[in-house]
N, C-alpha and C positions, 0 to 999 in steps of 0.2 A: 524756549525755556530749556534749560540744560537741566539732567538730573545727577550729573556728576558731585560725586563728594556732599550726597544730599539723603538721606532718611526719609519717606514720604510712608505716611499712614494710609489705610485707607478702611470703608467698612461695605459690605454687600447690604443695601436698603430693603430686600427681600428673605434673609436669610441671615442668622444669628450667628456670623462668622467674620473675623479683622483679619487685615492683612498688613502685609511691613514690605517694603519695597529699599532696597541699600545698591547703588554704583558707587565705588570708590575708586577712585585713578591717583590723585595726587597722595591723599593721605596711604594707602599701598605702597606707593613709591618712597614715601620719603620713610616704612617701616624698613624695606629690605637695601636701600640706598646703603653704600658701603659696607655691607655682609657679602659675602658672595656665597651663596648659600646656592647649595643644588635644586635645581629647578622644579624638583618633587618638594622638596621640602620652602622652598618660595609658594609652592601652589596652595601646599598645606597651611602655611601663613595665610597665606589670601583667605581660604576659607574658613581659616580661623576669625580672622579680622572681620569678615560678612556674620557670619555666628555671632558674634560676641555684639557686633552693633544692631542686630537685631534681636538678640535677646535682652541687651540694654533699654530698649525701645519697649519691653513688655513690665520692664520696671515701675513700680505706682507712687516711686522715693528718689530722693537724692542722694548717690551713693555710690559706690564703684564695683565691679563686676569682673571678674578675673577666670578665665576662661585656659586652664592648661593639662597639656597633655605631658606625661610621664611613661619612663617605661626602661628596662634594659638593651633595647636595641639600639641599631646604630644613632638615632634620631633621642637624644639625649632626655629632653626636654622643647615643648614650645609652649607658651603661652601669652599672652593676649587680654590687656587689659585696658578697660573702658570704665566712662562714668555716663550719667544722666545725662550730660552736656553733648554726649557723644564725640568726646575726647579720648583717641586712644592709641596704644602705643603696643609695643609688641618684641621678639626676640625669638632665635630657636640655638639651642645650643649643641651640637654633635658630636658622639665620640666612637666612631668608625666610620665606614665609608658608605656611605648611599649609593645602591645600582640605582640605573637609571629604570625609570616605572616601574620603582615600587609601591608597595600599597600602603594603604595608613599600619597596615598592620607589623607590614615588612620594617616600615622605621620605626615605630616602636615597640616593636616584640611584645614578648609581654608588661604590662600597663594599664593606662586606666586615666580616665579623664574625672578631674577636678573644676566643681563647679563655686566661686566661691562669692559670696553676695554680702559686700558689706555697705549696709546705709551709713549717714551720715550720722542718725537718730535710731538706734535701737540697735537689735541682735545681729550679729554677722550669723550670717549662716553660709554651709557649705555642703555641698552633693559631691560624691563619688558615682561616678561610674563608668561600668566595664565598657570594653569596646566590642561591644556584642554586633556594631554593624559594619555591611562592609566599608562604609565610608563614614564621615564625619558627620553629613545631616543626619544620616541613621540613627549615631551613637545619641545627639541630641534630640530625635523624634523620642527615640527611649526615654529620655533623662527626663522628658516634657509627661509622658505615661506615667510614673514612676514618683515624680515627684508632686503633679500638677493634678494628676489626670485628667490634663484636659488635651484633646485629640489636638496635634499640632504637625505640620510639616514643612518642610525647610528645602527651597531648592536653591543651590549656588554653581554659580558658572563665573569660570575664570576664562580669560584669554588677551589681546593685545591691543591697544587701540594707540594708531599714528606709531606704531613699537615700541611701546612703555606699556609694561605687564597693567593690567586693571582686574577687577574682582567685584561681583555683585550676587546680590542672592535675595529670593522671597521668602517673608512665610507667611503659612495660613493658620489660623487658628480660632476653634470654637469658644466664641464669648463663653465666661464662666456663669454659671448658672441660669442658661439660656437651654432651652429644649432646641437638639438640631438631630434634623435626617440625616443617620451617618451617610445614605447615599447622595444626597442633597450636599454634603462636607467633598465625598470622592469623588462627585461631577466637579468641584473646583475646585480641586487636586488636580485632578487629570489635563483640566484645561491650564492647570501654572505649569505640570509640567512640561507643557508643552514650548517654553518659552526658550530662544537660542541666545546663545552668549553674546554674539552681535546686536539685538535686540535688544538683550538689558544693559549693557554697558557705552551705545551708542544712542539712544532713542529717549526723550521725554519723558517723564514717568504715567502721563496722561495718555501717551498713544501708546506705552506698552501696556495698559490696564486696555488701552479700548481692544488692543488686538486677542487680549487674552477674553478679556469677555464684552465682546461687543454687546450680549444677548443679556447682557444683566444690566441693573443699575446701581454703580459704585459711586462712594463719594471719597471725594479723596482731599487730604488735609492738608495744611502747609505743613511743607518740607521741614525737616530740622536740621541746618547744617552736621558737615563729621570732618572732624579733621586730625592730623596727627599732636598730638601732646605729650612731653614727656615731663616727669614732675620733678625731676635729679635737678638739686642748686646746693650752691656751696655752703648755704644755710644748713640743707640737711646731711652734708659730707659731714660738716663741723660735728653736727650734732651726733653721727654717727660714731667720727672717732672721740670726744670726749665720753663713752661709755669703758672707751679700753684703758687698760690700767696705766700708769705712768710708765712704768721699766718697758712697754712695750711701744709707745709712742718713742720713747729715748732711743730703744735700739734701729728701729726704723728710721727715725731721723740720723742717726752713726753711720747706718751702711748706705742711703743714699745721699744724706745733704736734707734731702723735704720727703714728705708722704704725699703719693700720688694715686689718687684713684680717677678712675674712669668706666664711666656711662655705658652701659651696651647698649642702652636701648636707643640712644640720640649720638655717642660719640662723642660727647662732653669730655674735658680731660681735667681736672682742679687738683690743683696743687698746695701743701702749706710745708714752708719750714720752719726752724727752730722758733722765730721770730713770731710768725703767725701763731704758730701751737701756746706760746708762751700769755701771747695778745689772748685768746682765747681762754686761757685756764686765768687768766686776768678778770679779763669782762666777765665770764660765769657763762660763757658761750656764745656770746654777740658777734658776729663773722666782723671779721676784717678781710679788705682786698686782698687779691692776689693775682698772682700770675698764672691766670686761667686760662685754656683754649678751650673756647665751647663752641660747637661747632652749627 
C-alpha cells in the first residue's frame, strides 16, 4: 500500500489525541515544476504545502484555506492554498536574491503569516500571525495556542525520493473538549518526533504509525487522496476583465493586437482579442473560444 499523495487520519484508542499523517511526491512536483525557485525557498513551499493539507484535514466544512506568508525580505510572498477535497495549489514570488541556507526568517525579513478560512457556507474568517518561531511548524503550533487553544504539533520533513523533491509531515493534536495528560500529549510528541524523512516519505502509512508507536493502539482511517488543482479558466479571465472599464480593455487591445494573461500558479496562458472582447460584451459574459495555451 503506497502512502504517497495520500492524507490518512488516525486516533490513539487510549488517549484523547488525533493525528494527520501527509506524503506528497507528485502533487510537490507539479507545484514547483517550471519555477525555478531556490532551493530554500522550494523547501519552504514543501512545507508550506504539508501545513496547509494538514490543517485542511482539521476543517469540520467545505471550504478553502489559504495559508501565506508575507514580508519585506528577499522572499516576497509564498502562499498555498487548499480546499476540503484536499486540492491544492501554490506559488512563491521573489524580489532579491536568496543566499543559500537561509532561514524562514532571513526570506522574509520582517512579516507575518496569514491564516485565511473560507467555507463554502458561512463567515470567512482570517488569523494573522507573527513569525514568533524559528521555523514554520513553530509559527503554526502558535497560531493553533492562540487561536484554538488546543495543544497542537506539526512535524514536516522534506527531502528526495528516486530525485524528485517530496515533502511530508505529522500532526498531533488534543481532541477538543477532551481531558488530556499534558505529559501523556508530550510522550507522543516525543515519539512523532522521532520520525526520519526517509521514513515518512518512502514507507506505508501503517508501518510508519507501527514504528512510531508500536506500544500503543492506533486506529487509522481511509486515506483521502491530495493532489495538485488549479482553479484559473478562461471563464474567470473573462470574468475578470469585463470588470475593467472600456477605454482600458481598448488600449490594451491597440498596443498588443489581444489581452493576454497568464497563470502563475499552473502556467496557463489565455488569450482574447478584439473579436473575443467584443463576443463577450455581446453575450453579458458567456466565454467564447480562443487561442489558449494551457499547459
Amino acid at each position: 500500500m503506497s502512502n504517497h499523495d495520500q492524507l490518512h487520519r488516525y486516533l490513539f484508542n487510549h488517549h484523547a489525541v488525533r493525528g494527520e499523517l501527509v506524503s506528497l511526491h507528485e502533487t510537490f512536483q507539479q507545484i514547483v515544476a517550471g519555477h525555478d525557485y531556490p532551493a530554500d525557498v522550494r523547501n519552504l513551499l514543501g512545507e508550506m504545502l504539508v501545513a496547509t493539507s494538514l490543517l485542511t484535514a482539521t476543517l469540520k466544512f467545505d471550504g478553502d484555506i489559504t495559508v501565506q506568508l508575507q514580508g519585506d525580505g528577499p522572499l516576497k510572498l509564498a502562499v498555498i492554498n487548499g480546499n476540503n477535497l484536499q486540492e491544492l495549489r501554490g506559488l512563491a514570488r521573489l524580489q532579491g536574491e536568496i543566499k543559500e541556507g537561509s532561514s524562514l526568517k532571513e526570506m522574509i525579513g520582517n512579516g507575518y503569516m496569514v491564516i485565511t478560512i473560507s467555507p463554502t457556507a458561512g463567515e470567512r474568517y482570517q488569523g494573522v500571525v507573527g513569525l514568533e518561531g524559528e521555523n514554520l511548524a513553530e509559527c503554526l503550533e502558535n497560531y493553533f495556542m492562540q487561536s484554538e487553544q488546543l495543544p497542537t504539533r506539526i512535524f514536516i520533513r522534506s527531502g528526495e525520493v528516486e530525485g524528485k523533491p517530496a515533502t511530508g509531515g505529522m500532526l498531533l493534536q488534543v481532541l477538543p473538549a477532551e481531558e488530556t495528560d499534558p505529559e501523556e500529549f508530550s510522550h507522543l510528541a516525543q515519539l512523532t518526533a522521532t520520525i526520519k524523512a526517509e521514513e515518512l516519505l518512502n514507507l506505508p502509512a501503517n508501518e510508519v504509525l507501527y514504528r512510531l508507536y508500536h506500544q500503543e493502539e492506533v486506529t487509522l482511517y481511509e486515506p483521502q487522496d491530495v493532489c495538485f488543482r488549479c482553479t484559473c479558466s478562461r471563464e474567470r479571465c473573462a470574468g475578470a476583465l469585463l470588470t475593467l472599464p472600456d477605454d482600458e480593455i481598448l488600449e490594451m487591445l491597440e498596443e498588443d493586437g489581444k489581452i493576454e494573461m497568464h497563470c502563475d500558479y499552473c502556467g496557463s496562458d489565455y488569450a482574447f482579442d478584439a473579436m473575443d472582447m467584443a463576443t463577450l460584451k455581446a453575450s453579458g459574459g458567456n466565454v467564447v473560444s480562443g487561442n489558449d495555451n494551457v499547459h
